[in-house]
Structures are given as C-alpha cells and as structure tokens.
C-alpha positions in Angstrom: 46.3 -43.1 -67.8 44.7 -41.6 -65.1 46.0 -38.3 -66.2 44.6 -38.6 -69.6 41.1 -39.6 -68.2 40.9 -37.5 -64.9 38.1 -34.9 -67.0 36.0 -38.2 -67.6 36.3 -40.2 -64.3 35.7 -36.7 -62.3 31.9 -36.4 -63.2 31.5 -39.9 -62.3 33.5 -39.6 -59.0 30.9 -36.8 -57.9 28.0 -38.3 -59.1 29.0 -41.2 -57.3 29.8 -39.4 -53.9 26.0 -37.5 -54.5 24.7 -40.9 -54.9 26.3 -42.4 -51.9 25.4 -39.1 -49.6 21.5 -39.2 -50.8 21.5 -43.3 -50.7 20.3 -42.8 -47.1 17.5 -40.2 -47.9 16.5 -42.4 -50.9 16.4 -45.2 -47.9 13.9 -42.9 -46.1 11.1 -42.3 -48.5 11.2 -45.8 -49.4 10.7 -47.1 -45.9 9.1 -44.2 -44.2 7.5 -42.7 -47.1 6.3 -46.2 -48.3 7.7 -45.2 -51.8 8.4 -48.7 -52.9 9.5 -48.0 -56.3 13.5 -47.7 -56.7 13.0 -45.0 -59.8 10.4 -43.1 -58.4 11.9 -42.7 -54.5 15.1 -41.1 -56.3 13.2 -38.3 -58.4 11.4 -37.9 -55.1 14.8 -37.6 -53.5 16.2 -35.0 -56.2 12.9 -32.9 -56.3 13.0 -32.6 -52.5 17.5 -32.0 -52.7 16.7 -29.3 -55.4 13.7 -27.5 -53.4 15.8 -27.4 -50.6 18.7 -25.6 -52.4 16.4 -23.5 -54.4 15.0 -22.2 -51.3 17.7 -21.6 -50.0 18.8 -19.7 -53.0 15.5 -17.5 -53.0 15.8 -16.9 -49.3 19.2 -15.6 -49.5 19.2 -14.2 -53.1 17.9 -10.8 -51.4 20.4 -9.7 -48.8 23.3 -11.5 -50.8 22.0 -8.8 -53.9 22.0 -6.3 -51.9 25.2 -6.8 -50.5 27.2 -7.1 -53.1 25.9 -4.2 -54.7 27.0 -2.4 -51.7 30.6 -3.6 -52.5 30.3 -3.2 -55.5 30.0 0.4 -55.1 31.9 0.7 -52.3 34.8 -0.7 -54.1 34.2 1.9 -57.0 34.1 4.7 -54.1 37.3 3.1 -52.7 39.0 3.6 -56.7 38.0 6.7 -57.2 39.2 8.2 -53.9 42.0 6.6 -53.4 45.6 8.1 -52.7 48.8 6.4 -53.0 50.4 8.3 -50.4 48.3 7.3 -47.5 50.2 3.5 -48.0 53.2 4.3 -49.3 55.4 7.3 -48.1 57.4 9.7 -50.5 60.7 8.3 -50.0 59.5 5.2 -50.9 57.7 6.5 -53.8 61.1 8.2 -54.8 63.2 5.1 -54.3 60.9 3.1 -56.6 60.9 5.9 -59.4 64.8 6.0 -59.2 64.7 2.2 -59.6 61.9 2.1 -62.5 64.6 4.4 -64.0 67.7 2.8 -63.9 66.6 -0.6 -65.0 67.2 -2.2 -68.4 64.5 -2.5 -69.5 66.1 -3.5 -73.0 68.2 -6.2 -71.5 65.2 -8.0 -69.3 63.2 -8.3 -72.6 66.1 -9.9 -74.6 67.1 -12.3 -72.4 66.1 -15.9 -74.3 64.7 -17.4 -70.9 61.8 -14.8 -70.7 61.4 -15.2 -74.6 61.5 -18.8 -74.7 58.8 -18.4 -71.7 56.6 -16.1 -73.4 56.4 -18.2 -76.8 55.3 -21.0 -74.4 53.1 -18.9 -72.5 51.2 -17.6 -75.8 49.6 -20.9 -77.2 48.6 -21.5 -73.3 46.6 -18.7 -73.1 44.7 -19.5 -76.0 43.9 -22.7 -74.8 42.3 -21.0 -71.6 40.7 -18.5 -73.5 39.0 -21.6 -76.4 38.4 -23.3 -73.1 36.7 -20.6 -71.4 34.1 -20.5 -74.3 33.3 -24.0 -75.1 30.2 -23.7 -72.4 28.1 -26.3 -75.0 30.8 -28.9 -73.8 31.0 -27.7 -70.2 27.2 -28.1 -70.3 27.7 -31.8 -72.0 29.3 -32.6 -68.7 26.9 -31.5 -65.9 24.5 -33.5 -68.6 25.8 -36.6 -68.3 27.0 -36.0 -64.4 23.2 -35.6 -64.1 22.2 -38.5 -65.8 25.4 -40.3 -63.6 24.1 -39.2 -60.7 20.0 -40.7 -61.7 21.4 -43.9 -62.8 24.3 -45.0 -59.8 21.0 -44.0 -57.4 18.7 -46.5 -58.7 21.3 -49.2 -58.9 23.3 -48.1 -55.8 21.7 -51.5 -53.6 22.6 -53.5 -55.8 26.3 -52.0 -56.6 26.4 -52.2 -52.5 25.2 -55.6 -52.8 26.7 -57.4 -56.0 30.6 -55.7 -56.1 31.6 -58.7 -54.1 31.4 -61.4 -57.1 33.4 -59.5 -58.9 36.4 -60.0 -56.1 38.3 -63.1 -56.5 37.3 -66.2 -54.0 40.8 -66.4 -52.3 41.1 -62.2 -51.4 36.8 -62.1 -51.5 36.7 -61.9 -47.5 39.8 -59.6 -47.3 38.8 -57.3 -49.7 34.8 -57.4 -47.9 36.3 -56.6 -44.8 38.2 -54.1 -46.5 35.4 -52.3 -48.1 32.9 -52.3 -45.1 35.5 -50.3 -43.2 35.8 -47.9 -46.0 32.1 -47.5 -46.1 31.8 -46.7 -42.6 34.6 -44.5 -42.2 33.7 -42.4 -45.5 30.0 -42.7 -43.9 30.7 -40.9 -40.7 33.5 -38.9 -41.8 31.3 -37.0 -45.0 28.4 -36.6 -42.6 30.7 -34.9 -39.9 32.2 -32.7 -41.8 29.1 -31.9 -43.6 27.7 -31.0 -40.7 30.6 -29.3 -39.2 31.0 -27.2 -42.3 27.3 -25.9 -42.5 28.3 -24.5 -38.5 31.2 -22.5 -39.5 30.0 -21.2 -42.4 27.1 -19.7 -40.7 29.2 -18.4 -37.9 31.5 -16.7 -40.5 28.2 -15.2 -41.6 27.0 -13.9 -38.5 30.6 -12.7 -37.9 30.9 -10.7 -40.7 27.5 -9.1 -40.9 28.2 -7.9 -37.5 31.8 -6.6 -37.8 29.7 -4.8 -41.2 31.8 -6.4 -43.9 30.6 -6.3 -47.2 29.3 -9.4 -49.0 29.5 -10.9 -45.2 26.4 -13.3 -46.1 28.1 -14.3 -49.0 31.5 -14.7 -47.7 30.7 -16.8 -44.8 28.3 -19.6 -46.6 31.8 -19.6 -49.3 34.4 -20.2 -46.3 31.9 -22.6 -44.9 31.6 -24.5 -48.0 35.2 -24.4 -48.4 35.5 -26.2 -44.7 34.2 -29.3 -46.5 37.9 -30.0 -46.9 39.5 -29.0 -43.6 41.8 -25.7 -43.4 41.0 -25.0 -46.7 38.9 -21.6 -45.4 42.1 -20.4 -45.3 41.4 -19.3 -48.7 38.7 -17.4 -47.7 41.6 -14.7 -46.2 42.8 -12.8 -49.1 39.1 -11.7 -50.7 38.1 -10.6 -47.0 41.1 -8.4 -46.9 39.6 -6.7 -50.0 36.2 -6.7 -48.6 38.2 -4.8 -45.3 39.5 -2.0 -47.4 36.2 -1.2 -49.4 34.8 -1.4 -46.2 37.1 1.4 -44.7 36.2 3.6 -48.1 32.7 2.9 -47.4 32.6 3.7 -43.5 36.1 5.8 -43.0 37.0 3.2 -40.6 40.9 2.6 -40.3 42.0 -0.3 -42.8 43.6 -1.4 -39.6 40.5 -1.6 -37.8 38.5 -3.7 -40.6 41.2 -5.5 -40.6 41.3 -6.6 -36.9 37.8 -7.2 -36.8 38.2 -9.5 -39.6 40.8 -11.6 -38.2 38.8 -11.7 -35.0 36.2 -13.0 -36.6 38.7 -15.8 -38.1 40.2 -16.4 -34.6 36.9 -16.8 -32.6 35.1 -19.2 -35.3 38.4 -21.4 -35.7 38.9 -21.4 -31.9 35.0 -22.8 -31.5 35.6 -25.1 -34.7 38.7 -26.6 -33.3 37.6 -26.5 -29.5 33.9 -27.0 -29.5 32.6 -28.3 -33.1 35.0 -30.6 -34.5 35.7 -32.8 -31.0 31.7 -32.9 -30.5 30.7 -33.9 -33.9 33.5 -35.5 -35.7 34.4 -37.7 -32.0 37.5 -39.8 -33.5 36.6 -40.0 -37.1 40.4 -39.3 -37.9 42.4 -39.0 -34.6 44.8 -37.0 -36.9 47.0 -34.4 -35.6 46.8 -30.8 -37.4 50.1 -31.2 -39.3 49.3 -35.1 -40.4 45.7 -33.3 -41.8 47.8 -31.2 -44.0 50.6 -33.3 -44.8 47.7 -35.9 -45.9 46.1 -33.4 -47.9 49.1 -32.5 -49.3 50.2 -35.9 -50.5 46.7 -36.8 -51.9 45.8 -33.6 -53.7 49.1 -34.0 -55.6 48.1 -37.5 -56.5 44.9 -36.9 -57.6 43.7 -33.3 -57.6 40.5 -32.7 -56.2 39.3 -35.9 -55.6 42.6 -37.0 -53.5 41.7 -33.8 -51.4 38.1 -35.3 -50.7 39.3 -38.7 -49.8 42.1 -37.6 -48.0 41.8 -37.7 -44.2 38.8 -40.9 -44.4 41.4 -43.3 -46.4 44.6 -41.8 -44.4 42.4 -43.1 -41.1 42.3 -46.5 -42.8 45.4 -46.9 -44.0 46.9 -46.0 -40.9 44.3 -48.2 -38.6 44.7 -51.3 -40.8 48.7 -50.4 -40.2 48.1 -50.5 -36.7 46.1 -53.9 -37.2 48.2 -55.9 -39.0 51.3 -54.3 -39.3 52.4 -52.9 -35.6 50.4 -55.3 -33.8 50.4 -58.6 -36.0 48.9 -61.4 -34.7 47.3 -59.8 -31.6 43.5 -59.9 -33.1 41.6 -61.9 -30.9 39.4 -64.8 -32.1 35.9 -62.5 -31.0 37.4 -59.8 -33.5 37.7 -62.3 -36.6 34.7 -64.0 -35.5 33.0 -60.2 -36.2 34.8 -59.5 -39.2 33.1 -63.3 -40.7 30.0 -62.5 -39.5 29.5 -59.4 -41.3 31.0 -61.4 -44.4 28.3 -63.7 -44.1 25.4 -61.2 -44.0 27.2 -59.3 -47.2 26.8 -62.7 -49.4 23.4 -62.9 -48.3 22.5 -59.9 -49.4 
C-alpha cells in the first residue's frame, strides 16, 4: 500500500515538514509582528521565505553564470584537446585492441539472458522517456504540494493541539508522551542540521573558489544542501573530479594537482564539520556513532525512500532512548520523571 501511494503521500510529507519548520516563524509575526490573523501571518510567512530565496537567487545568479560558463567552455577546451595517450599508455592501448578483437561479439548478443534483459529494458525506457515529458502532471504536483503546504500552516495549532482525541483513552497518555518526544527531537534535530548544513556548504564554497575550481559557488551550496542528510556530500565527489580535469585543460595544471586540492578541500571542511560544527551545534541530538548514522540511513532509506532518509537519525534516537527507558532499565523511572511526563499531559488536554 504504501508502495502504491508513496508519489501521493510524498507531497504531503514535504509540505508537512515545510509547515512544521516555518510553524515557528509563523509564531513570530503573530506575536512579535502583532499579525493576529492565522491566514494572513502565513502569506506573510511565505512572501518573506520566498524573498529570502529569491534574493538569494539574484545575488548569486551572477557569479554562478559566469562560472558555469567558464566550465562550460573549459570542458569543451578539455574535448577538443584531449589525447588518449597522456592516461593510457600504448601497451595498454594495444592489449585492449587485441581484446576488442578477439571477442565474440556474435556469441554475447545471442545469449537469451542479455535478450530477455534487453526486451525488459525497452518498455522501461519508454516509461522514463513518457515520464520525463508529462511536466503538466509534474506541475499538478508542486500545485497541490503548494496548496498542502498553505492549508497544514493555518491549521498546524490546531493539528498540534486536537490529534490527541483521536488516540484512544487507555494508550491517550502513552502515545502523548510519545509524540512530545518526537516533536522535540525532530525540533532540535532539523534546526541543527539545518544550520550545520548552511556552514559546510559555504565552506565548500569558499574552498573551491580558492583552490579555482570551476562552478565552485555552485558546487559547494549543492554539497551543502546535500549535508541535510549526513554523509550524503559524499555525492558531491564524482562531479568535482570532472570539474578537476576541466580545470587542468583550463589552467595546464596537473590533473593530479586539481585533484589534491580538491580532496583537501573535502578533508579540511569534513575535519571542521566533524570536529568543530557538528559537536557545537548538534550537542547530543543523536549520540550516534558514524557507522550506526549509516547503518540507520541505510535501513530507513530502504524502507521508505527519501523520506526514511530524512527521519532517519531523529526516530533512530527515539527508538533507541525509549529502549534504553523501558526496555534496558525497566522499572528504574523515578516518581519525579512520571510526575513530568503527566504534567506535560495535562497542559496538552488543555490546550
């Protein structure tokens, strides 16, 4: 079921996680901004999310032009001068030839696995192709993601508020305690990472334009955007290694040059990230080791795509603190620490 419905619930899951990040700023210009209407604090809240980006866009749209231009013809100098024989030698060349030659070529193309595997492959490719064009329905869903995203922010108090009478009496405080930890861990884990992410992307950024990569502007806000889900800038690798070599037809540095000063660049930000950034700003949000991040990341992403990858490491924390809680150290909850979890049950029915 969910696979069948993961292309609907998805624009609902990220209008829902935009709605709960800009809750807070919606918060703000009601109080502070004495924008008492629910309706009118949210387009406030949109108009300002969209100025910001749009300036950012316009700010950057400059150098980011020009730099891929650069690249861009760079990459076409790179094509047009280059020369097999400065990567491969001739008696490599000449072993490859000799191979090309002697295989069957005949044989490979009627063997029945690679036919059967081609008739299958066919009608996919189609699909991706009809898919690719269908931009009207494409545009149907940012539409209605949009008009997601207006709605879950006017009701979101009351969603906050009023999801409790639909829990059943007997699990009601449970599944209240349940949810408030959720809230606060997804709270503080989004706004770290949020934050950290925004820090490495600029200091990819800065690290590139200086080492004169191509597209380094560019590059760095990507990898930093990437960071939103940890390690994942690792993807940010093999584009940068083409960005090295159209660099090196550009400047007649040494490929192995561009290349060092790329992975430098990778070194120094992921040593400040994992030494300086991520203890200062994300403090214990997870307490997760390296290899539990990516075994967590793992196991949700092939759950649920995408959206297990955002939830990951915030529900992993829970389920693992809640195992420490009730599981490891049953019964060992003192009377002040249930005392605190029906307090805040009593303030949640009264709202």
């Amino acid at each position: 079921m969910f696979s069948r419905l993961y292309g609907v619930l998805l624009p609902f899951f990220v209008s829902f996680l935009l709605a709960y990040i800009l809750d807070p700023v919606v918060g703000f210009v009601q109080t502070k901004c004495r924008v008492r209407n629910r309706a009118l604090a949210v387009m406030v809240t949109l108009v300002l999310a969209v100025g910001i980006v749009a300036g950012a866009v316009a700010a950057l749209r400059k150098p980011v032009t020009e730099q891929v231009n650069s690249a861009w013809a760079g990459f076409q100098s790179y094509i047009a001068a280059f020369n097999i024989n400065d990567y491969v030698s001739a008696q490599t060349q000449e072993k490859l030839l000799k191979w090309q030659s002697e295989w069957d070529w005949h044989s490979v193309l009627a063997n029945p696995e690679l036919s059967n595997s081609l008739k299958e492959l066919v009608p996919k490719i189609g699909n991706w192709i009809t898919g690719g064009l269908s931009w009207m329905s494409e545009l149907m869903v940012v539409f209605i993601g949009f008009m997601y995203l207006i709605f879950l922010m006017i009701d979101f108090p009351n969603i906050r508020a009023g999801y409790s009478k639909f829990i059943p009496r007997k699990i009601r405080p449970q599944v209240v305690t349940l949810m408030g930890d959720i809230d606060r861990n997804m709270n503080a884990y989004f706004r770290g990472q949020a934050t950290v992410a925004a820090c490495v992307g600029v200091l990819f950024a800065i690290g590139f334009t200086v080492t004169g990569l191509p597209m380094g502007i560019a590059m760095g806000l990507i990898i930093g955007l990437l960071n939103m889900v940890p390690y994942m800038q690792a993807l940010g690798i093999p584009p940068c290694i083409v960005l090295c070599l159209i660099q090196s037809a550009q400047t007649g540095q040494p490929v192995w040059l561009t290349l060092l000063m790329m992975a430098a660049v990778f070194v120094v930000v992921q040593s400040i990230q994992d030494l300086y950034l991520t203890p200062k700003i994300m403090g214990n949000v997870t307490g997760m080791s390296p290899a539990a991040i990516l075994l967590s990341l793992s196991i949700w992403g092939a759950l649920c795509g995408v959206i297990g990858m955002i939830i990951a490491l915030p529900v992993t924390t829970l389920i693992i603190s809640y195992y420490e809680r009730y599981v490891a150290n049953r019964g060992v909850a003192s009377r002040a620490h249930q005392a605190h979890y029906k307090g805040r049950l009593r303030n949640n029915y009264r709202l």
